[in-house]
C-alpha atoms as one frame of an Amber mdcrd trajectory, in Angstrom:
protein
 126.081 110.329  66.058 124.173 112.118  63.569 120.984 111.452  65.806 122.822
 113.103  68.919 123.309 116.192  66.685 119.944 116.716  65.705 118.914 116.242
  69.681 121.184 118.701  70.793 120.321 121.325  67.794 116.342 120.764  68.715
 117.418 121.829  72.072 119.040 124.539  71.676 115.959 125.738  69.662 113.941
 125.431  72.264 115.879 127.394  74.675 116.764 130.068  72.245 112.765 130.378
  71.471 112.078 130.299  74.766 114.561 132.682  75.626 113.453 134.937  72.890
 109.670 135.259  73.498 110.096 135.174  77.219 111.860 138.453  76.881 108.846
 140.085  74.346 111.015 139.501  71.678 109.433 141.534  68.928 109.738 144.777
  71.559 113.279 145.123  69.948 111.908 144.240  66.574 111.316 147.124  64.140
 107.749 148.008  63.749 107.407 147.416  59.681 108.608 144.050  60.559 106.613
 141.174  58.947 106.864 138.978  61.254 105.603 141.259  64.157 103.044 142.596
  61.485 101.605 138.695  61.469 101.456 138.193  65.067  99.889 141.167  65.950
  97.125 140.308  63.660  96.521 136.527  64.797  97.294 137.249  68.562  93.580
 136.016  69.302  93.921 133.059  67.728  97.200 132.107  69.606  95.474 133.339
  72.418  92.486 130.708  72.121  95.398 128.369  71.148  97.039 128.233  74.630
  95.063 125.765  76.164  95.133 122.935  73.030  98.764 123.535  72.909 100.026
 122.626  76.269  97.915 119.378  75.992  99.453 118.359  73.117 102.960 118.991
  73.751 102.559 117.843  77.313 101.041 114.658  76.142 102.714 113.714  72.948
 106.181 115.316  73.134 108.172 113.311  75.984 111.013 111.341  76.154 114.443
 111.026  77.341 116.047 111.423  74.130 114.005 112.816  71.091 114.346 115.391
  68.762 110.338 116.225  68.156 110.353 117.248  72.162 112.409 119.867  72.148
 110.823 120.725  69.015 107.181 120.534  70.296 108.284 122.850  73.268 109.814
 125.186  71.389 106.228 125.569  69.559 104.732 125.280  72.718 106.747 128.223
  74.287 106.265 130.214  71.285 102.371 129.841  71.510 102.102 130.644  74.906
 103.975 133.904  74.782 102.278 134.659  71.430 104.689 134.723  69.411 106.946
 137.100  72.067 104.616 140.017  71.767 103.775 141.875  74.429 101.619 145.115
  75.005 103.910 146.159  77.847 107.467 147.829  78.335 109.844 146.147  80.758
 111.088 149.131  82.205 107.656 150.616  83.216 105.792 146.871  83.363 108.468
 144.951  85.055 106.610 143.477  88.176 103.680 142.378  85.848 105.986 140.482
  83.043 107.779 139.167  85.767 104.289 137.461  87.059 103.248 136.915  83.492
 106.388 134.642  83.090 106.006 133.081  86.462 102.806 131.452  84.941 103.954
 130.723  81.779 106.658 128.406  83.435 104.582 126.342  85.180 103.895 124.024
  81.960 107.602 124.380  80.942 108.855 122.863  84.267 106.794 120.392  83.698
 107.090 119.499  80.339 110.736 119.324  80.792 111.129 117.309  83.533 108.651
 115.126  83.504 108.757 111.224  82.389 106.531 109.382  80.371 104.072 108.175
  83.107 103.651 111.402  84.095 102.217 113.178  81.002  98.398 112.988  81.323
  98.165 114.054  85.194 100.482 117.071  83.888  98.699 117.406  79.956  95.369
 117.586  81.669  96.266 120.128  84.679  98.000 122.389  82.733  96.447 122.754
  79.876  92.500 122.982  82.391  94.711 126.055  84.143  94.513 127.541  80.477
  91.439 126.984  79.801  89.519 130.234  79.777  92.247 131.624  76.955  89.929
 129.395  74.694  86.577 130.323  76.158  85.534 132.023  72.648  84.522 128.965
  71.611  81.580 129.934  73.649  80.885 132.555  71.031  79.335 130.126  68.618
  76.540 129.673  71.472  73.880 132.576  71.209  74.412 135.572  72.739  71.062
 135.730  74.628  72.829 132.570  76.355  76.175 133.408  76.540  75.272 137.111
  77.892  73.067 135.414  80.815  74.170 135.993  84.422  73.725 132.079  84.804
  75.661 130.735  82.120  78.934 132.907  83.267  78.705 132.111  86.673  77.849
 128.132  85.746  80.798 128.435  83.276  83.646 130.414  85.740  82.510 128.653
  88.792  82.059 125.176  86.967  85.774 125.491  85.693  87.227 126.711  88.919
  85.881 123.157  90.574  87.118 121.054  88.212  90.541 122.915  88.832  90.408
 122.591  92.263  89.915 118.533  91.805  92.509 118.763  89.326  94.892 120.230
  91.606  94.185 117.731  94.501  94.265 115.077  92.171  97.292 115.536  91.237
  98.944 116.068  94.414  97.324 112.601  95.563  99.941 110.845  92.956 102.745
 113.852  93.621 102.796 114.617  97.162 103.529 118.522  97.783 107.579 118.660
  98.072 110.769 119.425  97.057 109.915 118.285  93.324 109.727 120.103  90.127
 105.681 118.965  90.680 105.081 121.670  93.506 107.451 124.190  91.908 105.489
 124.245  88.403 101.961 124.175  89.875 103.311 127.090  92.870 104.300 129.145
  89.495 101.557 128.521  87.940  98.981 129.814  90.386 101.029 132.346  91.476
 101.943 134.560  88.430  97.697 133.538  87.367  97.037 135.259  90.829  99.626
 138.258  91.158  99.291 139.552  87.398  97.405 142.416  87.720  96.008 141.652
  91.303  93.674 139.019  89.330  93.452 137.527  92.632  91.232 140.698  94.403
  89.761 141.843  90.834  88.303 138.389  89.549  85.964 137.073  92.058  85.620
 133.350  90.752  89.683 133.462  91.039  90.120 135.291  94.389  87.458 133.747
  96.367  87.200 130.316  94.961  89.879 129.108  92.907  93.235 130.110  94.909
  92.010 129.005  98.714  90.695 125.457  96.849  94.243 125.162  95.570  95.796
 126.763  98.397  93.797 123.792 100.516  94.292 121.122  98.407  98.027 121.627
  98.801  98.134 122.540 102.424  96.261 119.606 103.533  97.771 117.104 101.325
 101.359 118.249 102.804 100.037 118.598 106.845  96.784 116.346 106.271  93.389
 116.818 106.460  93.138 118.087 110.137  96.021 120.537 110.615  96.695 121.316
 106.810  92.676 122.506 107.354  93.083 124.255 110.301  96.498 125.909 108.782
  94.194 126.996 105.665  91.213 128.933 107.600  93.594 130.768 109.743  95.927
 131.921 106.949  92.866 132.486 104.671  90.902 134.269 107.324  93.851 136.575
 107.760  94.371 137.619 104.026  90.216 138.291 104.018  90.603 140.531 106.917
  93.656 142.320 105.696  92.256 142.625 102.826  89.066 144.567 104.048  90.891
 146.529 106.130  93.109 147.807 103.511  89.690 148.616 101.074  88.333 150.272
 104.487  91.442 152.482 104.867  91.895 153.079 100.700  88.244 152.452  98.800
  89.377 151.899  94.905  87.083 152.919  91.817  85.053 150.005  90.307  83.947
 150.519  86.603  80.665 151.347  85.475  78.973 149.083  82.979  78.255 152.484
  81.277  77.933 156.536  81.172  74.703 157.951  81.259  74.688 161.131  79.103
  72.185 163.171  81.341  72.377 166.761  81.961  74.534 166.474  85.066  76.743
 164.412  83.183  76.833 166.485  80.200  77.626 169.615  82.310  80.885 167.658
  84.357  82.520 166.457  80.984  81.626 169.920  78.748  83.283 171.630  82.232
  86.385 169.414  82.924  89.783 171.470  82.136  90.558 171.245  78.550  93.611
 171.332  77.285  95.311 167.450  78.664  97.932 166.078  76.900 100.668 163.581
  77.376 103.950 164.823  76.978 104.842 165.011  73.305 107.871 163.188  72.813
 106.037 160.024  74.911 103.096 160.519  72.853 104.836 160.524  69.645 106.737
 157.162  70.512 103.088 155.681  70.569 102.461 157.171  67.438 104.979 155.501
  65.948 104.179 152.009  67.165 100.920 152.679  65.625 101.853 154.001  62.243
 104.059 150.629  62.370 101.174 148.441  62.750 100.362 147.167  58.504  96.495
 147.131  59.955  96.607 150.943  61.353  95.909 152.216  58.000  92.577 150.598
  57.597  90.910 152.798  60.943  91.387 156.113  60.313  89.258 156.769  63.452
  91.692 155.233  65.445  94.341 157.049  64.572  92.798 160.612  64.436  91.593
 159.159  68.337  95.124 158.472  69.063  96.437 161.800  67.337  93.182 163.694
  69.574  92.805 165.040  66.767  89.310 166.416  67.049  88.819 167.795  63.674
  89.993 164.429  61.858  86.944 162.830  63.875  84.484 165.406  62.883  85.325
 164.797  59.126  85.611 161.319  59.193  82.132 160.888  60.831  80.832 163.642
  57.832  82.246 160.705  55.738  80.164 158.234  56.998  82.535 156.389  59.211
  81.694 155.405  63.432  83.052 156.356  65.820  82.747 153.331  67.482  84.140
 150.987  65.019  85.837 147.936  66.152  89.865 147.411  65.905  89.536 143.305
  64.895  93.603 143.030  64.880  94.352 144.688  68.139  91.513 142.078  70.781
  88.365 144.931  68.988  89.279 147.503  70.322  87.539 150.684  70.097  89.083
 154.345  69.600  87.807 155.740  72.504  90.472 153.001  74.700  93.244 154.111
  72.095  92.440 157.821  72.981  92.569 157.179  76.669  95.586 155.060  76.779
  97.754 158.231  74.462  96.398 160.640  76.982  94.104 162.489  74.697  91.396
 163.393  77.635  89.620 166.169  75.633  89.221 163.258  72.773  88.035 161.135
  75.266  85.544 163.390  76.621  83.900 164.154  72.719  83.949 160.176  72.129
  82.277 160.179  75.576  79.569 162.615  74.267  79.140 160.887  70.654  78.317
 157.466  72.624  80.745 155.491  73.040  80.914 153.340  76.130  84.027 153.995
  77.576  83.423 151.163  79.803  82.481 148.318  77.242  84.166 145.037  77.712
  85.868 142.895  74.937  84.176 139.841  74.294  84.768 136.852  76.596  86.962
 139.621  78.594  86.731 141.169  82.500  88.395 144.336  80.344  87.052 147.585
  79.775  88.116 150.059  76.730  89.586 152.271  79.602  91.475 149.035  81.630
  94.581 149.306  80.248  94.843 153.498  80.255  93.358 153.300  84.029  96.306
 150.387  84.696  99.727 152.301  82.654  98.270 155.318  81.288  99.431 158.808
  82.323  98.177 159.803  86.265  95.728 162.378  84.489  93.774 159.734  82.740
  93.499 157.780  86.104  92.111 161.004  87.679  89.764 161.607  84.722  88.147
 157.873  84.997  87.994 157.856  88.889  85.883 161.346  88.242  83.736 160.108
  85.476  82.524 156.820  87.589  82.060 159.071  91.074  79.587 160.938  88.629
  78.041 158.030  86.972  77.264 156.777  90.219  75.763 159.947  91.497  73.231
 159.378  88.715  72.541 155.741  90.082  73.410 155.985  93.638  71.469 151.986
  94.189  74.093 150.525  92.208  76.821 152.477  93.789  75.388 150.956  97.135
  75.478 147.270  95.486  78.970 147.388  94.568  81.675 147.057  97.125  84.424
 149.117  95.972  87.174 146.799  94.407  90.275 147.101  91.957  89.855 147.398
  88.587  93.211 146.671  87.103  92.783 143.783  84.714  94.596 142.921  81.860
């Protein structure tokens, strides 16, 4: 009896934690809250944790009737959403939580229906689908390695084969039905895919990873012949529609950086001064910064967030970069924090004191300016669509290279 307690309290943990951080939790969590004060400083490590955790929890924690599952999901859940922190707002971010959640659940179906001979076909899927979360392990490897064109394409393209095995693998032992098999991997791929268009903005992912899977699945439901026939029709629709639609509306692809030339000087000393977001949304930021226990150590940042200009002048007279490095918050850099609170004229002097607007986090597709060009204010949009028509005025071959192509990654 006691046993049967204890089973049914571990479950309702589980669901109430999974409940909890599927929802972004600590978004109705005071700021100066400890607990949201620790997560936000070890979200990269829970982040790199994803992948190790599903494997685990998939493999160890089954069972018709044990405590330590329920248990071990719960941890699992609360892993995967780190922690139930989220850099978004439901109202404004809906579609893209939605999408976010969609993947998460893929390793929850499965974890909780799934029996015990089930558990390495679905530890070793699932946990491979996470896989590049942990990819900063590669940053023990040199960087004159890691930075090569030839190991990132060996390592994204070398990953998305082995998950397109995995995938058909798997469906050789679960054939593609009604069964909570198909309905975890389907969620899976598709939030992976929709969040954030990753689908049309990561190439490995758009034009390797989803047609293998979307073949592997297709042909192991219709068989080889028609279930490959099926797959180059549908897949030679989405290309075309997909052209067409970049024909009709070219987007702005990022820059790896901003040449500070005279032309370049004279468009960002010239563009209107004077852009701000409106105060009472800008102040709301402010607040979630001030609430952060690390904001206090990067001045920089804040006087960036602020725009205050004058801050910046006398904290550089003090010694201190402009450039420095935000460890807590995925390193990011002042110049992103100034672009995302709508401070363009801040942007602009940051811009002019050397700081790459377009630098990407380690082990990242992200720029400093992704997540201001993706939910910042339409002005800021504007602003970064000008500054890369100008960059690549000033090197019109690489323009030429580049096809244009989203940018919106998170």
């Amino acid at each position: 009896m006691s046993f049967n307690i204890i089973e049914s309290m571990s479950m309702y943990v589980f669901y109430i934690v999974t409940l909890s951080v599927c929802i972004n939790i600590i978004e109705f969590l005071p700021n100066n809250n400890r607990y949201v004060d620790w997560i936000n400083i070890h979200a990269m490590k829970l982040f790199s944790l994803h992948c190790p955790s599903i494997f685990l929890i998939l493999y160890f924690c089954t069972g018709d009737a044990c405590w330590y599952k329920y248990i071990g999901g719960a941890l699992m859940c609360w892993c995967i959403w780190d922690g139930g922190r989220s850099a978004l707002n439901w109202k404004m971010n809906w579609y893209t939580i939605l999408m976010i959640n969609a993947h998460h659940l893929g390793p929850v179906i499965a974890f909780l229906y799934q029996t015990n001979e089930h558990v390495w076909l679905n530890a070793t899927l699932f946990s491979w689908v996470w896989f590049p979360h942990s990819w900063t392990i590669f940053s023990y490897l040199p960087k004159n390695i890691t930075q090569s064109i030839i190991f990132r394409r060996f390592k994204e393209y070398g990953y998305t084969s082995i998950s397109i095995y995995l995938v058909w693998n798997y469906f050789q032992s679960y054939p593609v039905g009604y069964n909570y098999q198909t309905l975890a991997v389907f969620l899976q791929f598709l939030g992976r895919n929709l969040v954030a268009n990753n689908w049309l903005n990561i190439t490995w992912l758009g034009s390797y990873e989803l047609p293998g899977v979307f073949t592997a699945m297709m042909t192991n439901y219709f068989g080889y012949y028609y279930g490959g026939i099926y797959c180059f029709i549908i897949i030679t629709i989405v290309v075309c529609c997909v052209k067409i639609y970049y024909k009709i509306f070219p987007a702005t692809i990022f820059p790896e950086k901003v040449t500070l030339n005279d032309n370049m000087k004279k468009f960002l000393n010239n563009y209107p001064k004077g852009i701000k977001d409106d105060p009472i949304k800008l102040q709301k930021g402010l607040d979630w910064l001030n609430g952060q226990s690390w904001a206090k150590n990067y001045p920089m940042l804040i006087a960036a967030s602020e725009g205050n200009d004058e801050k910046i002048d006398q904290l550089m007279a003090g010694g201190l970069s402009p450039d420095i490095g935000i460890k807590e918050w995925y390193n990011s850099k002042p110049i992103g924090f100034a672009a995302a609170f709508g401070n363009v004229d801040t942007l602009i002097k940051l811009i002019l004191l050397n700081c790459n607007p377009f630098e990407k986090y380690e082990n990242s597709t992200m720029t400093q300016m992704s997540y201001a060009y993706n939910n910042g204010p339409k002005f800021i949009k504007e602003f970064i669509d000008q500054l890369c028509i100008e960059q690549y005025k000033i090197t019109p071959k690489l323009n030429k290279l580049l096809k244009p192509k989203k940018t919106k990654v998170l």
